[in-house]
C-alpha positions as CSV (number, residue, x, y, z in Angstrom):
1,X,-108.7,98.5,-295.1
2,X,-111.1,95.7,-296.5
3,X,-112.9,95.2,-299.9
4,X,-116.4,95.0,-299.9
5,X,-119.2,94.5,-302.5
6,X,-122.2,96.7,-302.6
7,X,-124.9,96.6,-304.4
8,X,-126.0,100.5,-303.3
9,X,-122.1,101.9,-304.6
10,X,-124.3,103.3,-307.7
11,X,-125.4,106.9,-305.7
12,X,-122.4,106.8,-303.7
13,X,-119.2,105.9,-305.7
14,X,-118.8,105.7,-309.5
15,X,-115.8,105.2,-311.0
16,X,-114.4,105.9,-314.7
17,X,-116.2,105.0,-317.3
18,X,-114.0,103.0,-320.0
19,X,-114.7,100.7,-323.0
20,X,-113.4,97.3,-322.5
21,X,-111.1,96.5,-325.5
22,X,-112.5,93.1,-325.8
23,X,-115.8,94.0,-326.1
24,X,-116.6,96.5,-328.4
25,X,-120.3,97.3,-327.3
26,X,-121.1,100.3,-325.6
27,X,-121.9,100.3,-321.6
28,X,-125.2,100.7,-320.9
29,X,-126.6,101.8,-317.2
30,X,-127.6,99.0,-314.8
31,X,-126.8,97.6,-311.5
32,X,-123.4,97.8,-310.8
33,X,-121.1,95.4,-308.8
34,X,-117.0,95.8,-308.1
35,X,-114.7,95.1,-306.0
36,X,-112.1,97.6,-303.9
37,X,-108.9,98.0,-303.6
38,X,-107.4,95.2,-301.9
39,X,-105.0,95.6,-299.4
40,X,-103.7,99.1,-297.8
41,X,-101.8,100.1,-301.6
42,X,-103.8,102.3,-304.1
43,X,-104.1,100.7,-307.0
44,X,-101.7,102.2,-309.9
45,X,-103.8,100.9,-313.2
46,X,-107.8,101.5,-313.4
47,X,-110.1,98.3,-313.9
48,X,-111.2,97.3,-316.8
49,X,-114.8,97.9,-317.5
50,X,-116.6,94.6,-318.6
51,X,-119.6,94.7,-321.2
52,X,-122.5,92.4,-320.0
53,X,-124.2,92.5,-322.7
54,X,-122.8,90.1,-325.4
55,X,-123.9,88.9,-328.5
56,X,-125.8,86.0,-329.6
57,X,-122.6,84.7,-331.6
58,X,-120.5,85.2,-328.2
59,X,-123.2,83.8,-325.9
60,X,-122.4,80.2,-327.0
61,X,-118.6,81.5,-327.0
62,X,-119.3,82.9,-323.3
63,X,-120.9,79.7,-322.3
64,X,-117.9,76.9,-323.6
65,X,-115.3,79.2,-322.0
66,X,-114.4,80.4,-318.8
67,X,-114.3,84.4,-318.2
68,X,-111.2,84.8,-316.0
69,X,-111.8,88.8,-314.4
70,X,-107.8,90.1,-313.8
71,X,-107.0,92.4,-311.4
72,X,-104.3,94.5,-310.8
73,X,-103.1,94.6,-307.4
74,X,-100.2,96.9,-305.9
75,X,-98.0,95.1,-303.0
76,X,-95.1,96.2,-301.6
77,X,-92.6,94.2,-302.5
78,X,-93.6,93.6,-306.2
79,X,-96.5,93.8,-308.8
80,X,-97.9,90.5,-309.8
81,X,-100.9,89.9,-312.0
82,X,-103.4,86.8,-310.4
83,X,-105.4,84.4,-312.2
84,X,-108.4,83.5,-310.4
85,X,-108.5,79.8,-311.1
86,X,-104.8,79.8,-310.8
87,X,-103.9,81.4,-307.5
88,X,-104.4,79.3,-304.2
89,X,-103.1,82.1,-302.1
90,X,-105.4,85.4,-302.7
91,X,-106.4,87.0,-299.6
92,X,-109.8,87.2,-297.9
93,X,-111.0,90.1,-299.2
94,X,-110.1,89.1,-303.1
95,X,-111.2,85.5,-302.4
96,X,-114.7,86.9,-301.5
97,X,-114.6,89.0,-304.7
98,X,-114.2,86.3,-306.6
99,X,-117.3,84.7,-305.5
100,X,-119.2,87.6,-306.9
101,X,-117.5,86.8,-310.4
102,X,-118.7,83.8,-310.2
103,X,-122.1,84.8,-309.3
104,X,-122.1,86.6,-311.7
105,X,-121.0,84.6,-314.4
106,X,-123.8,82.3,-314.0
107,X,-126.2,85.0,-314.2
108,X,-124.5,85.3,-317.5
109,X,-125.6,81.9,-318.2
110,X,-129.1,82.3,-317.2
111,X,-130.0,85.5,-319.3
112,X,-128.8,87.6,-322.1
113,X,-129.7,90.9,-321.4
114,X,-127.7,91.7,-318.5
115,X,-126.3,95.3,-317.9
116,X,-123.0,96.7,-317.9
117,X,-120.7,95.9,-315.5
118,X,-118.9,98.7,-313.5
119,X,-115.8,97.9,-311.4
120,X,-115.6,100.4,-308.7
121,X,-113.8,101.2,-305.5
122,X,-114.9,101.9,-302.3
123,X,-111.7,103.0,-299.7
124,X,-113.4,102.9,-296.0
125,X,-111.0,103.3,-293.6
126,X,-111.6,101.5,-290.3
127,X,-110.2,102.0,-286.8
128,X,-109.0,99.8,-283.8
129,X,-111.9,99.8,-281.4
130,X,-109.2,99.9,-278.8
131,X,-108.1,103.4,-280.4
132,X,-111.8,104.4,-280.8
133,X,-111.9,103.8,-277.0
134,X,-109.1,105.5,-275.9
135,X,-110.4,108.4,-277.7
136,X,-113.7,108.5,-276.1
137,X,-112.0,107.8,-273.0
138,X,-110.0,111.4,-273.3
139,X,-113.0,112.9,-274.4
140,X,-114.7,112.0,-271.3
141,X,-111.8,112.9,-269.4
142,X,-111.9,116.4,-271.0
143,X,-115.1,117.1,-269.6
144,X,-113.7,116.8,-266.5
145,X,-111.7,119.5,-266.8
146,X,-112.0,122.6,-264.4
147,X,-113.6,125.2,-266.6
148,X,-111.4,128.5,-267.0
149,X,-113.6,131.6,-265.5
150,X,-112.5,135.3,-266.1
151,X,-111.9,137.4,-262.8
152,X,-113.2,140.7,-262.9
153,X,-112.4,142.5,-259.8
154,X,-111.0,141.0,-256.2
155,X,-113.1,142.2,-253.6
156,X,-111.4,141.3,-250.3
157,X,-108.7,139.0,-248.7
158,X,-108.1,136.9,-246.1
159,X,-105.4,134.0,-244.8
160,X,-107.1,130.8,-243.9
161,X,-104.3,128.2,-241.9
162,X,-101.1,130.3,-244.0
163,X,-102.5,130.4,-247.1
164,X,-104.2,133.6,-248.4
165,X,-107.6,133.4,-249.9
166,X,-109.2,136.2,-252.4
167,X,-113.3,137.0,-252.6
168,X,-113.8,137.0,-256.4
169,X,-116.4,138.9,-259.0
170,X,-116.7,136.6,-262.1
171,X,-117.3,138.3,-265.4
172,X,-120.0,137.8,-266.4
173,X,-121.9,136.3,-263.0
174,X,-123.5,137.9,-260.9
175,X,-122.7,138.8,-257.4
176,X,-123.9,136.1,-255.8
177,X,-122.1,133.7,-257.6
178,X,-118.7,135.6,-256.1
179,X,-116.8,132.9,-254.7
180,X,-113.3,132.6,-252.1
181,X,-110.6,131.0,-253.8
182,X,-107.0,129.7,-252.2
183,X,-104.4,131.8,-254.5
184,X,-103.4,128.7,-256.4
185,X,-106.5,128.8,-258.2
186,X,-105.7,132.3,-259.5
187,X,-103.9,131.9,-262.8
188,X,-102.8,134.5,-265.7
189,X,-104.3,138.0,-263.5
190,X,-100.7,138.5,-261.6
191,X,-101.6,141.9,-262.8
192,X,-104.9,142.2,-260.7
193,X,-103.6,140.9,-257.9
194,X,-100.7,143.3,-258.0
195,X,-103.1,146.0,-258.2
196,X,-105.3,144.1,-255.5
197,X,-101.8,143.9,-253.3
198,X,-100.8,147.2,-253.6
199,X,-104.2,149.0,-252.3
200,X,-104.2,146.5,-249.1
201,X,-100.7,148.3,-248.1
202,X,-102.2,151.9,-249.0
203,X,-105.0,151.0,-246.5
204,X,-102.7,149.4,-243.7
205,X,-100.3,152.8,-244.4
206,X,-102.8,155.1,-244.0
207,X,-104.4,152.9,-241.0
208,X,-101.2,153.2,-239.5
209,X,-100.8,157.4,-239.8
210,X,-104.2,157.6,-238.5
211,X,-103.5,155.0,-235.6
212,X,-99.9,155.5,-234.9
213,X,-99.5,152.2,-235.4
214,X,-95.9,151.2,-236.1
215,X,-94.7,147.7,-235.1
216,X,-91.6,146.9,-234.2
217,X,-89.6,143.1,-234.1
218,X,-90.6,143.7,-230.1
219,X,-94.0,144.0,-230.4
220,X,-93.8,140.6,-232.8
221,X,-92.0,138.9,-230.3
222,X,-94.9,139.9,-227.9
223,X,-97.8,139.2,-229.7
224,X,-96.2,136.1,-230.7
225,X,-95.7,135.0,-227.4
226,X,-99.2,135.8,-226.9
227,X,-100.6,133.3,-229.6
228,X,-98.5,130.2,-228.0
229,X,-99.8,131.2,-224.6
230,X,-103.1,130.7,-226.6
231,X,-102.6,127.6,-228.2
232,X,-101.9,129.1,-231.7
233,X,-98.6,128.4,-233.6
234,X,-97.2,130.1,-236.9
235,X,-99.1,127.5,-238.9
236,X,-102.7,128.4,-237.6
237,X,-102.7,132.2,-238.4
238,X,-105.4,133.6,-239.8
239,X,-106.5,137.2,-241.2
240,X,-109.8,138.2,-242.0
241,X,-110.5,140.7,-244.6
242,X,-108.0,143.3,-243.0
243,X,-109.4,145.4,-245.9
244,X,-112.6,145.5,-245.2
245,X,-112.3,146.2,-241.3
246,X,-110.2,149.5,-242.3
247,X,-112.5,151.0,-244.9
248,X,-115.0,149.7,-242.1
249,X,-113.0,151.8,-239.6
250,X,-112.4,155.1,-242.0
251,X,-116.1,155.1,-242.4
252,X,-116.8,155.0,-238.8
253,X,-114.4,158.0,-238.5
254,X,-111.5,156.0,-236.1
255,X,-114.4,156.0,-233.5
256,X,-114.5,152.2,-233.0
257,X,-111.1,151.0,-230.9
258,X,-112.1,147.5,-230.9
259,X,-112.2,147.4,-234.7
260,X,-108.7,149.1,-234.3
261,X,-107.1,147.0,-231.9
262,X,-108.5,143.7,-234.1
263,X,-107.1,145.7,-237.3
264,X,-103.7,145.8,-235.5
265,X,-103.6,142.2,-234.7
266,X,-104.5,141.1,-237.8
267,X,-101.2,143.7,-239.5
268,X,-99.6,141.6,-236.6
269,X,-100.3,139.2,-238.6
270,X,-99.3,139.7,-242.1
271,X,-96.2,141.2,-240.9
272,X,-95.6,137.6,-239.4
273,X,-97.1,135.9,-242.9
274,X,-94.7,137.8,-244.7
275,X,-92.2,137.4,-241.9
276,X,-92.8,133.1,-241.9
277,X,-92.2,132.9,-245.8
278,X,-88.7,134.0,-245.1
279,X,-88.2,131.8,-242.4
280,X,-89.3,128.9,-244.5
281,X,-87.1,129.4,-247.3
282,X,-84.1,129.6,-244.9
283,X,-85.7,126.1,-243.1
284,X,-85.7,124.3,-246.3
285,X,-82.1,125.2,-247.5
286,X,-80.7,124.0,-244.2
287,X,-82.2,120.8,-244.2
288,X,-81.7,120.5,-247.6
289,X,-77.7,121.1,-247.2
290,X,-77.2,118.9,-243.9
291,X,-79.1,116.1,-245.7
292,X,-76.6,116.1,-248.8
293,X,-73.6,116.3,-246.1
294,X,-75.2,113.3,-244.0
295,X,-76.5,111.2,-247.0
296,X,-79.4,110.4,-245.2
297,X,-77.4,109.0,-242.4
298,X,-79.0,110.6,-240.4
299,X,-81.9,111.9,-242.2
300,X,-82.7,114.9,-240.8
301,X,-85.8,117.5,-240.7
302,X,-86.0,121.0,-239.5
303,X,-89.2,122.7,-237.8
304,X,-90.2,125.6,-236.2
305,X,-93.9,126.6,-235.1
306,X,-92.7,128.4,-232.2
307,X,-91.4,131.6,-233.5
308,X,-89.6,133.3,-236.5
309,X,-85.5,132.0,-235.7
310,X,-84.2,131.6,-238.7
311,X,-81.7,128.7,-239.6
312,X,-78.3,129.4,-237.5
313,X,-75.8,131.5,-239.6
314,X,-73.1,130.8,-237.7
315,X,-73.1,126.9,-237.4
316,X,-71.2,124.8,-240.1
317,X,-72.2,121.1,-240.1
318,X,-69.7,118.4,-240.1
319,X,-69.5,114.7,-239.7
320,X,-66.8,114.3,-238.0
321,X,-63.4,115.9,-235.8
322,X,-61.9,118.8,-237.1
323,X,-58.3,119.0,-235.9
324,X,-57.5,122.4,-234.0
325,X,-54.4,124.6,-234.7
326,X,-51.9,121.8,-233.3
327,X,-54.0,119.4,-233.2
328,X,-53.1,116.1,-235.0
329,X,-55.9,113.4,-235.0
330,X,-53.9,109.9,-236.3
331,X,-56.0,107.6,-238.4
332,X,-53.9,104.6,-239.2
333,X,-53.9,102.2,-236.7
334,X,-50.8,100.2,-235.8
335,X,-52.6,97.1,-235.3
336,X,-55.9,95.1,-236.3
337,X,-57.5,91.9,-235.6
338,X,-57.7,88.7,-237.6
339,X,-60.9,87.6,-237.6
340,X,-62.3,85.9,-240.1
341,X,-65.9,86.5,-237.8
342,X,-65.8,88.8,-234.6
343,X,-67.5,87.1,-231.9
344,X,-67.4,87.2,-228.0
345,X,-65.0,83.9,-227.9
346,X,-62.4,85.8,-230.0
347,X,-59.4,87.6,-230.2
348,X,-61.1,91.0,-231.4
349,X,-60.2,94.6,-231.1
350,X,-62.6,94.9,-227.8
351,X,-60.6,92.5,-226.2
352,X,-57.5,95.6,-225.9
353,X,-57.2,96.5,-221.8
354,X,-58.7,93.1,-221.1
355,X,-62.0,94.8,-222.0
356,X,-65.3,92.4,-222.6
357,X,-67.5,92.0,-225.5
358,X,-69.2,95.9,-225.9
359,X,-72.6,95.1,-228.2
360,X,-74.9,92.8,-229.2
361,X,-75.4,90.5,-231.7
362,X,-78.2,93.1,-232.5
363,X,-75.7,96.2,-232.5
364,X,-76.7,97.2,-229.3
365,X,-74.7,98.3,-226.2
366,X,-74.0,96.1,-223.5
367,X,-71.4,97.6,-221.1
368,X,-72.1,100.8,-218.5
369,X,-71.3,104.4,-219.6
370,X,-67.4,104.9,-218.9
371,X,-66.2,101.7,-220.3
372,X,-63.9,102.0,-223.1
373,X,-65.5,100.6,-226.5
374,X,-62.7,99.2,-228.7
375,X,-64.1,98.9,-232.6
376,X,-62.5,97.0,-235.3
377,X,-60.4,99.6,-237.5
378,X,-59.2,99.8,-241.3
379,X,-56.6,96.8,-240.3
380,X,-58.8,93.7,-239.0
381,X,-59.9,91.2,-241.4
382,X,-63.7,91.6,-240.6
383,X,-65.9,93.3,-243.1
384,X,-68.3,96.1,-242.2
385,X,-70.7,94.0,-241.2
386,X,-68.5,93.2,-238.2
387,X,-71.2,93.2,-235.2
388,X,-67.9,95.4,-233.7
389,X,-68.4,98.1,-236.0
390,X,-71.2,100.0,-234.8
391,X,-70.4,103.9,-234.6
392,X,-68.4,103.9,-237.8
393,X,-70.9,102.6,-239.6
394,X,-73.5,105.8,-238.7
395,X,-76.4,106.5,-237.7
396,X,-79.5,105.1,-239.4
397,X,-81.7,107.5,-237.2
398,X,-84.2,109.8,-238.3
399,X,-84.0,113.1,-236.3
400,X,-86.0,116.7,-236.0
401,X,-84.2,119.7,-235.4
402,X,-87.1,121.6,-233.4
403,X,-87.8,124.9,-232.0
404,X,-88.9,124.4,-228.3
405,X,-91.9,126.0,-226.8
406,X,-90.2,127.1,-223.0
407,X,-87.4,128.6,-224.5
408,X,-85.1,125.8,-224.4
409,X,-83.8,126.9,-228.1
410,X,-83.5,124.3,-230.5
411,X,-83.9,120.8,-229.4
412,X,-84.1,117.0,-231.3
413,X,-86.6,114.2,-231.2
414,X,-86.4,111.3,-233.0
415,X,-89.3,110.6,-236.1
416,X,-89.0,106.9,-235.1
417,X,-88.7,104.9,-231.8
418,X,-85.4,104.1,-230.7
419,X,-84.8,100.7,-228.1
420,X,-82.4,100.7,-225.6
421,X,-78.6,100.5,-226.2
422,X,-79.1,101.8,-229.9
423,X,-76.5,104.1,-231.3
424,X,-77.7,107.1,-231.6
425,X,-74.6,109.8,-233.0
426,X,-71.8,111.4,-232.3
427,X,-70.7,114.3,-230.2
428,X,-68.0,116.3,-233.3
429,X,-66.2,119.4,-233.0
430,X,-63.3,121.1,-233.7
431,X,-60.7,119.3,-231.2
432,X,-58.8,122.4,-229.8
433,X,-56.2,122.4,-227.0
434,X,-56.3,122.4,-223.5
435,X,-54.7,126.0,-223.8
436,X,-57.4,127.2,-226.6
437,X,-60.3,125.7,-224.3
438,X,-59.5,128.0,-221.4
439,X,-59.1,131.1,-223.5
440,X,-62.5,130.7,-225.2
441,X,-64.7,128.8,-222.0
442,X,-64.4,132.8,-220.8
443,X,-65.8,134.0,-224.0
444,X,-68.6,131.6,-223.6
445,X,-69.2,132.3,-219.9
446,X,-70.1,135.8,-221.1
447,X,-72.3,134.7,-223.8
448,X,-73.7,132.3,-221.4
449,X,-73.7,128.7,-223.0
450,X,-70.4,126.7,-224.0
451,X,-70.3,123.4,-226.4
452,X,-66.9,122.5,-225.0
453,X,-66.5,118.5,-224.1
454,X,-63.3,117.6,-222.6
455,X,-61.7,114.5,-223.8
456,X,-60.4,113.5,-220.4
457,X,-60.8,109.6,-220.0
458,X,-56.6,109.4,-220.2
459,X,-56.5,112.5,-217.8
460,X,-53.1,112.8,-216.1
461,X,-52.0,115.1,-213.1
462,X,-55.5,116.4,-213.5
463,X,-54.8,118.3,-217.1
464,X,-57.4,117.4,-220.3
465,X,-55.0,117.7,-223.9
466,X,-58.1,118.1,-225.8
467,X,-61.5,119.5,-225.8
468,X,-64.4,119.1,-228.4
469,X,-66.0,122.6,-229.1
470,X,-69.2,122.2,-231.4
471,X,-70.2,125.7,-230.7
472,X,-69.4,126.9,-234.6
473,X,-68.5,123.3,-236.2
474,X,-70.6,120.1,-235.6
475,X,-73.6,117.8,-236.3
476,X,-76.9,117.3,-234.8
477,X,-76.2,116.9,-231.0
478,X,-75.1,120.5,-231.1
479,X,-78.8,121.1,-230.7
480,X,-79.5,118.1,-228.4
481,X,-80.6,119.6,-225.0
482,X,-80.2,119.1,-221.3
483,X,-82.2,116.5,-219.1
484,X,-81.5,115.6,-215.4
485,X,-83.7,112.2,-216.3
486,X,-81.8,112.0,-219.8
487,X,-82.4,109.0,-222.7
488,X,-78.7,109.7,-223.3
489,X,-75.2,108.0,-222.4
490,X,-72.0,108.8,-223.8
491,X,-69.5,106.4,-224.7
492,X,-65.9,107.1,-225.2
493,X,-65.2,104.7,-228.5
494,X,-61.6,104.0,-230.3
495,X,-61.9,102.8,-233.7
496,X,-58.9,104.0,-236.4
497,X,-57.7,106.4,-234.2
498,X,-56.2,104.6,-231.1
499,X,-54.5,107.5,-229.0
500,X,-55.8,107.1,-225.8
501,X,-56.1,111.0,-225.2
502,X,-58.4,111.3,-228.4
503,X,-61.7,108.9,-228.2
504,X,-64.6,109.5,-230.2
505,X,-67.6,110.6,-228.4
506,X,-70.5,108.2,-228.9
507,X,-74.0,108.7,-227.5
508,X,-76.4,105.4,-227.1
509,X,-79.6,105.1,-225.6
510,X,-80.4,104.4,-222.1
511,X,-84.4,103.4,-222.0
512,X,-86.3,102.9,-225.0
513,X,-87.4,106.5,-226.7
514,X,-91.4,106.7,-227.9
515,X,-91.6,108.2,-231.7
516,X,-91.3,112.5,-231.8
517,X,-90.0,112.0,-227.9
518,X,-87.1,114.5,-227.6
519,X,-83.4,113.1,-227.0
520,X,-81.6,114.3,-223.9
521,X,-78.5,113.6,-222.1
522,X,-77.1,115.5,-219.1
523,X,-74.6,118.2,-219.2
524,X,-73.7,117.8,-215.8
525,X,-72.9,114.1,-215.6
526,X,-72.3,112.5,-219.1
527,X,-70.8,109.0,-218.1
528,X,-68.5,107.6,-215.3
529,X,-65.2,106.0,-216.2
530,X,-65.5,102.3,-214.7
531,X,-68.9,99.7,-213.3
532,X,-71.7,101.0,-211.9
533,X,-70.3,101.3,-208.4
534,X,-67.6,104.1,-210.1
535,X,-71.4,105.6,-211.4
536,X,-72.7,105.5,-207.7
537,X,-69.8,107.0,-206.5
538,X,-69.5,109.5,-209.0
539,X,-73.2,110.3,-208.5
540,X,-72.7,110.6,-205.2
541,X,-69.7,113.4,-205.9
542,X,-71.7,115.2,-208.1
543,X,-74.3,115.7,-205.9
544,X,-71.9,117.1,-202.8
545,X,-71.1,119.3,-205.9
546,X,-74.4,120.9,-206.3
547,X,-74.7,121.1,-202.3
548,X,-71.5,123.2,-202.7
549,X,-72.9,124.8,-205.4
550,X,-76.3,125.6,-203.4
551,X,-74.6,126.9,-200.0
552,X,-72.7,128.9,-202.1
553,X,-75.4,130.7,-203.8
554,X,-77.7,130.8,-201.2
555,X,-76.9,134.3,-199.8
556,X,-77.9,135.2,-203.4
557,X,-80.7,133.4,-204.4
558,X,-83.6,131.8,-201.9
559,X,-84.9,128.6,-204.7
560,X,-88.3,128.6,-204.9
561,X,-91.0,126.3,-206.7
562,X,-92.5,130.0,-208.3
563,X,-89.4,131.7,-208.5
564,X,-89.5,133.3,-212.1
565,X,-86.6,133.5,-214.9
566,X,-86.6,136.9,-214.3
567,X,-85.2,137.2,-210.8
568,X,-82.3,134.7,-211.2
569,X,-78.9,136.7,-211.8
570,X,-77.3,136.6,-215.3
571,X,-75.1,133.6,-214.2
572,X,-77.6,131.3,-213.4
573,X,-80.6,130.0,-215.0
574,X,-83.3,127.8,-214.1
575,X,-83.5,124.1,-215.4
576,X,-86.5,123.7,-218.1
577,X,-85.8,120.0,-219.4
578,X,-89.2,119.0,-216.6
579,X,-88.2,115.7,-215.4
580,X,-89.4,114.4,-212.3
581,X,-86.2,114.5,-210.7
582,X,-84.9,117.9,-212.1
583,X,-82.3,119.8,-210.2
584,X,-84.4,123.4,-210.9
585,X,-81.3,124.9,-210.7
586,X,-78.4,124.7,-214.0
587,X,-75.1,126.8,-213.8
588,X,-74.9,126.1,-217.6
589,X,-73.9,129.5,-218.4
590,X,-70.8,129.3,-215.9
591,X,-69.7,125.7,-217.1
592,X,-67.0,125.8,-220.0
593,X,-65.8,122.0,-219.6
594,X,-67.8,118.8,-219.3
595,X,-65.7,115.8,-217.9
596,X,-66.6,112.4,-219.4
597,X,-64.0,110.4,-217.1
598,X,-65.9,111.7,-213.7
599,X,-68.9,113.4,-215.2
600,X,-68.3,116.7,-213.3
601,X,-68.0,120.2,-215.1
602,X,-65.5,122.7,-213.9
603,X,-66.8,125.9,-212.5
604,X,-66.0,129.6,-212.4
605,X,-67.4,130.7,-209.5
């Protein structure tokens, strides 16, 4: 707030009228001058009112003297009367009032008629431009607000890319201002689109009575199939005005079949919407609940554009084993190195059974598939930084669970590229007995797939202690498919466990894998237990095995390059992973044990 002096305050402001005590004539009207209030206080005592016009006797007086004009001043801290010629310190605004006095004094000098003097106060109240600015800035910003329009009536519907889209009458508008609008921009009218809603399934009820139209999970299946033959996936749907075409169709007296059959596509079609929202829902929760399990180690994402499979009711994600009924899994190891820094050229935890250096300086694999991978454990000295400590310290990956398009199930590709020898994750379970892995591989060959992994790199007399089942308990590579050309390796790794008949399972890269390229690794050969001549060798059994496996079947089954699913017996199924160097032929569903010592699975046959 500032004082100010003006000369036009007579129209505008007045103030009180009072006879000054020291002057006993009477006030007459001229021009006024006074100060205001200084400061941001309201003054508590009125000004005094000063007579200009004196007398002759007190002119002389007037003119020997000075005329000191007092003001009363309010401050926060205390109330102080100030003396003009006396006070050094007055502020700006009182300092500039003061030079008015003294204008005015020596007007005084110069005449003596000179009017009344008025002291009056003028309170203007002033604002930071920066305020002022922000203010005009949300003013302008204000304007660009989306004006709020008033829906009369919704004339038609249809789904653009998911997302259903209404035709709209305005109040107020005229038709051709009727507009399309996405459903988020339909605000406080639930009620008219209730009503909207609930006529649309009137017309597809009574469509479907007049029709005999009546869908069932088969015919979705079918026609959904039909859309991926066509390029389309559950994301790229799209209705139009399903509403329209059936009054189209009453009025046309059920004549018009093609308008039918498109009006039963398009109920196809909301019956999948509807379905897909469902699905979605059930999507995000898994995800959601693996991600909190993992941490974000892996971080993992879940998608399906393929069809309506909902997230796997029957699957309990884990991190690692679950001991079996009599199953004991040890985790204090007896012994531990000393290394104040692992390297090559010490005494470290690798160097148990003579065995060399496994990884990088990088954290990357550098022995074959089949050789034993010794980690540092909870006893050695390094920290967890220890280039040894690779698999315990998890995976940094980031994974998709995906729905595959040839009917592969779910499968998983990587959301970043992967270089060679990178650990990847592990292969968990519940760890059962040898005994509890026969009894359930038969329940599996009847349901035609099996998750069981034998832990058989300390095999003796040909008999496996434990198996890995991931079938109802275990992490992402329970949905990691089969490859004959795999990206793949697994790795039989020791780290605070150290019984030689209960490894972890560890899965590295073998090539470098492109971003969204799908992981494999091969259910018919997972690793080889010694160099690479032990993998030529066991290559070289493996494939005798699937000439057995070929003579014996060929009474049954002539292989051909167009032989479709369909004519293969229950038993055996044809190979879809599309490498160059596929075998076309898998005996997956008769398979309930995968051998990671020889990398041959055991057969019923």
């Amino acid at each position: 707030m500032f004082g100010i002096t003006d000369a036009h305050a007579e129209d505008s402001t007045r103030g009180e009228q009072e006879e000054n005590p020291v002057y006993k004539s009477k006030m007459s009207s001229t021009k006024e001058k006074r100060p205001a209030s200084p400061g941001l206080a309201q003054p508590t005592t009125k000004h005094q009112k000063l007579d200009k016009k004196f007398n002759s006797s007190r002119a002389s007086s007037y003119n020997d003297s000075n005329v000191h004009f007092k003001q009363s001043q309010e401050i926060i801290n205390n109330e102080r009367d100030f003396n003009y010629s006396d006070n050094q310190e007055i502020n700006v605004e009182n300092t500039r009032l003061c030079k008015s006095y003294t204008n005015t004094n020596i007007e005084g000098h110069q005449t003596d008629n000179i009017g009344n003097i008025r002291l009056k106060e003028l309170r203007i109240i002033l604002e930071d431009i920066k305020h002022i600015n922000i203010k005009y800035d949300n003013k302008k910003r204000m304007k660009k607000f989306p004006t709020l329009w008033e829906v009369e009536k919704i004339l038609a519907k249809k789904v653009v890319r998911g997302v259903p889209t209404y035709l709209i009458k305005w109040k107020n508008w005229n038709s051709e201002y009727n507009t399309w609008e996405p459903i988020s921009n339909l605000v406080n009218c639930a009620d008219i689109l209730e009503k909207f809603e609930k006529n649309i399934l009137q017309l597809i009820d009574r469509f479907k009575k007049k029709a005999k139209f009546y869908p069932t999970n088969s015919d979705i299946e079918k026609f959904i199939n039909s859309l991926n033959r066509r390029g389309e996936t559950l994301t790229s749907l799209e209705i139009n005005a399903i509403d329209v075409n059936i009054r189209k169709y009453f009025r046309q007296r059920g004549m018009n079949n093609k308008l039918g059959q498109i009006i039963k596509h398009d109920i196809l079609r909301t019956l999948i919407i509807d379905l897909r929202k469902k699905q979605l829902q059930s999507l995000k929760e898994w995800e959601t609940e693996m991600n909190i399990i993992t941490k974000d180690k892996p971080i993992i994402q879940v998608e399906n554009v393929v069809d309506l499979e909902l997230a796997p009711q029957d699957f309990y994600y884990i991190e690692d084993y679950l001991p079996g009924n009599g199953v004991i899994i040890p985790d204090d190891p007896p012994i531990g190195c000393e290394c104040k820094t692992c390297n090559s050229k010490t005494n470290c935890c690798f160097a148990h059974d003579n065995g060399s250096c496994p990884y990088t300086s990088t954290y990357k694999v550098r022995v074959p598939p089949g050789t034993p991978i010794y980690e540092c454990n909870k006893r050695c000295s390094c920290d967890i930084n220890c280039f040894n400590r690779v698999v315990q310290r998890g995976s940094e990956m980031k994974f998709c669970i995906f729905r595959t398009a040839n009917g592969r199930g779910w499968g998983v590709k990587t959301l970043k590229s992967i270089k060679k020898g990178c650990f990847v994750t592990q292969y968990v379970g519940e760890v059962i007995t040898n005994e509890e892995a026969e009894k359930r591989g038969k329940e599996y060959d009847v349901a035609g797939r099996t998750y069981l992994f034998d832990l058989d790199y300390n095999e003796i007399e040909g008999e496996c202690p434990y198996t890995v089942d991931a079938a109802v308990y275990g992490n992402i590579s329970h949905f990691i498919n089969h490859s004959c050309d795999p990206n793949l390796a697994v790795y039989g790794v020791w780290i605070d466990c150290l019984d030689p008949n209960l490894p972890k399972l560890a899965l590295f890269t073998t090539r470098d894998i492109k971003q969204n390229e799908e992981i494999t690794f091969d259910y018919m050969c997972q690793s080889s237990k010694n160099s690479e001549n032990s993998i030529k060798q066991n290559m070289s059994m493996k494939d005798n095995f699937d000439i057995y496996m070929n003579i014996k079947f060929q009474e049954k089954l002539e292989l051909r390059p167009d032989t479709p699913e369909s004519d293969l017996s229950n038993n055996k199924t044809l190979c879809k992973c599309g490498a160059e160097n596929c075998r076309r032929l898998n005996y997956f569903s008769q398979i309930y044990c995968t051998n990671i010592q020889t990398g041959i699975s055991y057969v019923n046959i």
